[in-house]
N, CA and C atoms as an extended XYZ file, in Angstrom:
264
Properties=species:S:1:pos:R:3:atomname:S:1:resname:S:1:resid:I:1 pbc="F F F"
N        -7.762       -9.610      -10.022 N   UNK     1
C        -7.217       -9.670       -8.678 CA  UNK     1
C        -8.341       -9.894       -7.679 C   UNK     1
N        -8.018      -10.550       -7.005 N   UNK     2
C        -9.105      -10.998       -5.432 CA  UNK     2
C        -8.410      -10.151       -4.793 C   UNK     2
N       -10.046      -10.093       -3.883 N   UNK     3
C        -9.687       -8.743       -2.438 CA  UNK     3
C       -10.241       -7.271       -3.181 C   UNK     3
N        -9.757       -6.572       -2.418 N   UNK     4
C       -10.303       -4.672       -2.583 CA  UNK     4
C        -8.947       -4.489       -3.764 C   UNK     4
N        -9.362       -3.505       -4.593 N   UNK     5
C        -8.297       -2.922       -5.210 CA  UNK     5
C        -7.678       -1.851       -4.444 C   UNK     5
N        -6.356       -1.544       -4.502 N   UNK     6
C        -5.862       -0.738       -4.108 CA  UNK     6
C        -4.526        0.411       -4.941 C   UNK     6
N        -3.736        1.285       -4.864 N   UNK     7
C        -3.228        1.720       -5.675 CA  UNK     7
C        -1.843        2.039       -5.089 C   UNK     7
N        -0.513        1.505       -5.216 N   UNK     8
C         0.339        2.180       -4.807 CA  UNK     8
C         0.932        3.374       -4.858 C   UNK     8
N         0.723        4.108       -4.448 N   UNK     9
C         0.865        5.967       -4.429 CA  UNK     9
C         2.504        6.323       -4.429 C   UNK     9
N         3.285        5.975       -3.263 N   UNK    10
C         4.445        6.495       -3.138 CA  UNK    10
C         5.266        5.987       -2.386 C   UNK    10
N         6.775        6.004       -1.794 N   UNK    11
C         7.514        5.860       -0.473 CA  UNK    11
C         6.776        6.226        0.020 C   UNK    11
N         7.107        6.406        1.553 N   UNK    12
C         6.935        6.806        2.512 CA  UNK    12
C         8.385        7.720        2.816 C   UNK    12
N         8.279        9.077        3.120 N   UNK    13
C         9.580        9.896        2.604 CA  UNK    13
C         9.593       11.127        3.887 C   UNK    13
N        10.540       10.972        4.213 N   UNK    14
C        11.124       12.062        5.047 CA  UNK    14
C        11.730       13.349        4.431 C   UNK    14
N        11.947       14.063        5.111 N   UNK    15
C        12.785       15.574        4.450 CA  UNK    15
C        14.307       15.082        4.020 C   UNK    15
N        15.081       13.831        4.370 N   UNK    16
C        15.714       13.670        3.729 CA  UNK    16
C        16.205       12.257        3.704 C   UNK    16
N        15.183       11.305        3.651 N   UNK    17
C        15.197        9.994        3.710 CA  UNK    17
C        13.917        9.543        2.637 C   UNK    17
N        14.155        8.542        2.125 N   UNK    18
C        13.540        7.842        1.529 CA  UNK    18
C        13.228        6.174        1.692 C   UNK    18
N        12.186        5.851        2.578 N   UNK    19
C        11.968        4.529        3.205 CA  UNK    19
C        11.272        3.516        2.116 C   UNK    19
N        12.231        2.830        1.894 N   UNK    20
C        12.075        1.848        0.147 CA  UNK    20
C        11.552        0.433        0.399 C   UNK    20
N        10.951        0.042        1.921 N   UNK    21
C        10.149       -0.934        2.229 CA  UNK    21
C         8.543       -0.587        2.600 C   UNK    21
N         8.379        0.801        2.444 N   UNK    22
C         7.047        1.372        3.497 CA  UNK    22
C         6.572        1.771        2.160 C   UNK    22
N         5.221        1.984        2.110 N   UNK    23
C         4.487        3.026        1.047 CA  UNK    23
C         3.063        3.204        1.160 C   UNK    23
N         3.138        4.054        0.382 N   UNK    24
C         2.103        4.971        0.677 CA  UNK    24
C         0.718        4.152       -0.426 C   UNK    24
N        -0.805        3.604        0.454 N   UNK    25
C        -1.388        2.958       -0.535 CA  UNK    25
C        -2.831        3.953       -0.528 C   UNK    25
N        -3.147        3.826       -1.703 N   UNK    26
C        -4.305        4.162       -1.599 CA  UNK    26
C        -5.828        3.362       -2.131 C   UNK    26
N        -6.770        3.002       -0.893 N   UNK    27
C        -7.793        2.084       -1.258 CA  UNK    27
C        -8.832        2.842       -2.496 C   UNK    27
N        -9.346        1.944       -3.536 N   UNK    28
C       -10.635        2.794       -4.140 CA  UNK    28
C       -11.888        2.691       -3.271 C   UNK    28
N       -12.415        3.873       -2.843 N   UNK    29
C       -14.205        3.789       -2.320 CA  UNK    29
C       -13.326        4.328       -0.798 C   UNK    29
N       -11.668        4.528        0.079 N   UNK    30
C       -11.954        4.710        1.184 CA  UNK    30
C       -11.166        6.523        1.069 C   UNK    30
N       -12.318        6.938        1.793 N   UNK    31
C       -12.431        8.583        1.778 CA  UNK    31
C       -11.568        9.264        2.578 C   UNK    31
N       -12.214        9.056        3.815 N   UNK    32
C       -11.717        9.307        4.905 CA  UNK    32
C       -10.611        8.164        5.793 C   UNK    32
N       -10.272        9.206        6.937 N   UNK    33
C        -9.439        8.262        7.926 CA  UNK    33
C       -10.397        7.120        8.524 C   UNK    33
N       -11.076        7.615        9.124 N   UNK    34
C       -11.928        6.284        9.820 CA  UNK    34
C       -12.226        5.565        9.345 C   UNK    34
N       -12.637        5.812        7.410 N   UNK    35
C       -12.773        4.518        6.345 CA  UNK    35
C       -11.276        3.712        6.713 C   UNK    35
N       -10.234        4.420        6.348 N   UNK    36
C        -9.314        3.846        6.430 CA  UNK    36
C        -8.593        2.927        7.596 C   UNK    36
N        -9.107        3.400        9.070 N   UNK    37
C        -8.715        2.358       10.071 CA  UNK    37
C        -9.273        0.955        9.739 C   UNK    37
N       -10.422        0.949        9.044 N   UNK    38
C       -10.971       -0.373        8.814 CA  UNK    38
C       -10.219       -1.363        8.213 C   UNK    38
N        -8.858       -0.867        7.689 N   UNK    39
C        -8.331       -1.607        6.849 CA  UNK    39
C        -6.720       -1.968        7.321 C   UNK    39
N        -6.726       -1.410        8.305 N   UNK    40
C        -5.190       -1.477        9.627 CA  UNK    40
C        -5.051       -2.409        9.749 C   UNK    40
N        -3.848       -3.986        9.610 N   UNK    41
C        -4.010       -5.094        9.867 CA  UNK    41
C        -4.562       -5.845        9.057 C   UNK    41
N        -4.955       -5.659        7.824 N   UNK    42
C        -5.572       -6.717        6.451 CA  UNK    42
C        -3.374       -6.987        5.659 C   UNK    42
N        -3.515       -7.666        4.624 N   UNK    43
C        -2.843       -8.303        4.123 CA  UNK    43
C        -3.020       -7.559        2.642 C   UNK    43
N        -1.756       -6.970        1.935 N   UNK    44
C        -2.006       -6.785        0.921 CA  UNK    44
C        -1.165       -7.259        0.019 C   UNK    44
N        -0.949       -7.800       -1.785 N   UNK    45
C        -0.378       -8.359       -2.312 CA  UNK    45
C         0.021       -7.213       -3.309 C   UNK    45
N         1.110       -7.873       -3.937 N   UNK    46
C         1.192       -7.034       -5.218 CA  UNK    46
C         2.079       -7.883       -5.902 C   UNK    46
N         1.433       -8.010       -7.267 N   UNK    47
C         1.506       -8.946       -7.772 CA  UNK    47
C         2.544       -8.855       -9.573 C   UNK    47
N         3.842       -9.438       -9.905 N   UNK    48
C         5.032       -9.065      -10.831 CA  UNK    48
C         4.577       -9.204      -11.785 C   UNK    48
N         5.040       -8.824      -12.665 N   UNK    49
C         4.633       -8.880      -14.445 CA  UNK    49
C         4.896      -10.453      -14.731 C   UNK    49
N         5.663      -11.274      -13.897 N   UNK    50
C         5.958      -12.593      -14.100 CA  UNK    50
C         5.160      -13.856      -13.332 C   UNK    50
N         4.470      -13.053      -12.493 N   UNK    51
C         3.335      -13.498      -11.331 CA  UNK    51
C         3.586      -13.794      -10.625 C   UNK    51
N         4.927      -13.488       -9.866 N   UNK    52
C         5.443      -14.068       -8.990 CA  UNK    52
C         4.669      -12.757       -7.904 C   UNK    52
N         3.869      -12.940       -6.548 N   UNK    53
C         3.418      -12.057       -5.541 CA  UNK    53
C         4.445      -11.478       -4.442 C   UNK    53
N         4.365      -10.317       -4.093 N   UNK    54
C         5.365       -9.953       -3.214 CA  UNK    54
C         3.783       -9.470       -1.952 C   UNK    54
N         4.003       -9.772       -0.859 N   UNK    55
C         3.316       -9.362        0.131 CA  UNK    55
C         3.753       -8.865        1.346 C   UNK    55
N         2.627       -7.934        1.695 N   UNK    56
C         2.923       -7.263        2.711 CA  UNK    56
C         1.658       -7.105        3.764 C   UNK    56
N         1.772       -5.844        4.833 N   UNK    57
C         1.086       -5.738        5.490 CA  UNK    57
C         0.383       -4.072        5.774 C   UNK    57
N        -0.851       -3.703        5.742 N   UNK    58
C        -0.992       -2.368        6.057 CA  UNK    58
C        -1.002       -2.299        7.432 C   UNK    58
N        -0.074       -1.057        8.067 N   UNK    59
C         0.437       -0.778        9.208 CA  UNK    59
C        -0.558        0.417        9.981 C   UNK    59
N        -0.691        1.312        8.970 N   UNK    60
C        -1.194        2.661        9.695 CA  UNK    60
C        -1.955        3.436        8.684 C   UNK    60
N        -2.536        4.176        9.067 N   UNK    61
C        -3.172        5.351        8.237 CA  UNK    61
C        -1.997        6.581        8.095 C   UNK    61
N        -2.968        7.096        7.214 N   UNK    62
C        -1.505        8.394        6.685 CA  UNK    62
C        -2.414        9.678        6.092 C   UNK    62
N        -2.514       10.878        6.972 N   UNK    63
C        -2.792       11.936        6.973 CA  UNK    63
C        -4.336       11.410        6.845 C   UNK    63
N        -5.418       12.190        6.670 N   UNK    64
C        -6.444       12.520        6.839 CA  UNK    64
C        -7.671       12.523        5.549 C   UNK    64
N        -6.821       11.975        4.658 N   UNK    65
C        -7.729       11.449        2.975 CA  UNK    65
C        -7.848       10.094        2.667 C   UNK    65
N        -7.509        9.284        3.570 N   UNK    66
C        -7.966        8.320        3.542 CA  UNK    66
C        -6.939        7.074        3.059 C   UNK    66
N        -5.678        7.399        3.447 N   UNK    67
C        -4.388        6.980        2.677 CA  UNK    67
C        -4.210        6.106        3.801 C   UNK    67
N        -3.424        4.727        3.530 N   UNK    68
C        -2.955        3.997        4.494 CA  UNK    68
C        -0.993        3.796        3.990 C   UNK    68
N        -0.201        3.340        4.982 N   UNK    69
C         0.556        2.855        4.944 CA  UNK    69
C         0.798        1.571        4.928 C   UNK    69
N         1.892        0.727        4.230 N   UNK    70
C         1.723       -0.637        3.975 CA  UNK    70
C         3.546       -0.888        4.296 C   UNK    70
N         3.120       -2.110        4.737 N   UNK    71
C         5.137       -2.444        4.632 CA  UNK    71
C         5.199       -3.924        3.935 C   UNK    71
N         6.184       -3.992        3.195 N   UNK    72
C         6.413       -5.120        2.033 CA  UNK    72
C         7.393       -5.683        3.165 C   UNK    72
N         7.185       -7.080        2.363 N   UNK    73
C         8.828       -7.964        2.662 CA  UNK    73
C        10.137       -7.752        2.803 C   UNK    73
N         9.842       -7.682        1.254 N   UNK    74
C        11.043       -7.221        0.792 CA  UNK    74
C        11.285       -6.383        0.271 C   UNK    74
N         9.967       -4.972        0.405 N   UNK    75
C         9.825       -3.795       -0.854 CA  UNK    75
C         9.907       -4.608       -2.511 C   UNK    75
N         9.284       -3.472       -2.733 N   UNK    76
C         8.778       -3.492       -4.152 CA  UNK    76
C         9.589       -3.125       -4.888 C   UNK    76
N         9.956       -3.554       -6.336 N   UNK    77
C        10.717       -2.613       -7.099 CA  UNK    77
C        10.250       -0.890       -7.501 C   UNK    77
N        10.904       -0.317       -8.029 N   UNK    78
C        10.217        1.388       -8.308 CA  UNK    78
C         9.215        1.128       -9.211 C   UNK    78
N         8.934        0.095      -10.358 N   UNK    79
C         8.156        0.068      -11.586 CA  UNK    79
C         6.945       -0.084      -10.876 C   UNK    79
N         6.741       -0.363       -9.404 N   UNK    80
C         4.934       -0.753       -8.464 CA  UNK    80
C         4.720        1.051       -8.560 C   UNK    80
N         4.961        1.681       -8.051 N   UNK    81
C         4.723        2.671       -8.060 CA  UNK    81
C         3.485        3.103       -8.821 C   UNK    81
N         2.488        3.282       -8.721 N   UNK    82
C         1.264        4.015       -9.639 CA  UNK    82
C         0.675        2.732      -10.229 C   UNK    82
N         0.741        1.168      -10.040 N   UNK    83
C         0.069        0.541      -10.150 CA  UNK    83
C        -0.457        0.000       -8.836 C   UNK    83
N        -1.436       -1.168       -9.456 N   UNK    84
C        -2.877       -1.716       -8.275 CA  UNK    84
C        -1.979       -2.699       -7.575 C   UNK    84
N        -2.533       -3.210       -6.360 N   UNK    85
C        -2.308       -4.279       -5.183 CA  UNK    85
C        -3.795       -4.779       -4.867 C   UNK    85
N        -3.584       -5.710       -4.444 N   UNK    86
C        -5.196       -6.491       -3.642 CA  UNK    86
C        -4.569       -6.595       -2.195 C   UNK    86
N        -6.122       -5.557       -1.605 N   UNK    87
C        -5.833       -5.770        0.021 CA  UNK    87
C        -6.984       -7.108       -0.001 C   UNK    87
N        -7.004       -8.139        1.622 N   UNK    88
C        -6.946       -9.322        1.724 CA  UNK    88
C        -7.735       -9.065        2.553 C   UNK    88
C-alpha cells in the first residue's frame, strides 16, 4: 500500500447509535493529539479483497491517544474493521 499505514479501529458509536459511515482510525508512529491534527484533511483508502478501493476522508481527531476520525463514501463493510487503510 502507498501512503502512511493506518488501522481501522471501530464505528464511531454513541450510547445508543451506531454511525456505519464514520470510524474510528488509527495511524502507526501517531501518539498523541497534536501528532494527529497533522493528519486532519489527508485522504484515506481502503482497499477490497477484490481491489476494488473505497475512499474516504479524515475529519477530526478523537480523544487524546492519537486516534483520528475518518468518513467513507459509502462506509465500509464490517469485515474492514481491524484491518489497514493508506492515508494519502
Amino acid at each position: 500500500m502507498a501512503g502512511t499505514e493506518a488501522t481501522i479501529v471501530n464505528y464511531r458509536m454513541g450510547k445508543h447509535t451506531e454511525h456505519t459511515s464514520q470510524y474510528i482510525v488509527k495511524i502507526s508512529g501517531v501518539e498523541s493529539k497534536e501528532d494527529a491534527k497533522k493528519h486532519v484533511g489527508k485522504f484515506i483508502t481502503w482497499k477490497t479483497s477484490t481491489g476494488k478501493n473505497i475512499h474516504g476522508k479524515i475529519t477530526d481527531t478523537h480523544g487524546n491517544g492519537g486516534a483520528l476520525l475518518a468518513r467513507f463514501e459509502k462506509g465500509l463493510p464490517g469485515q474492514a474493521l481491524g484491518t489497514k487503510a493508506s492515508v494519502e
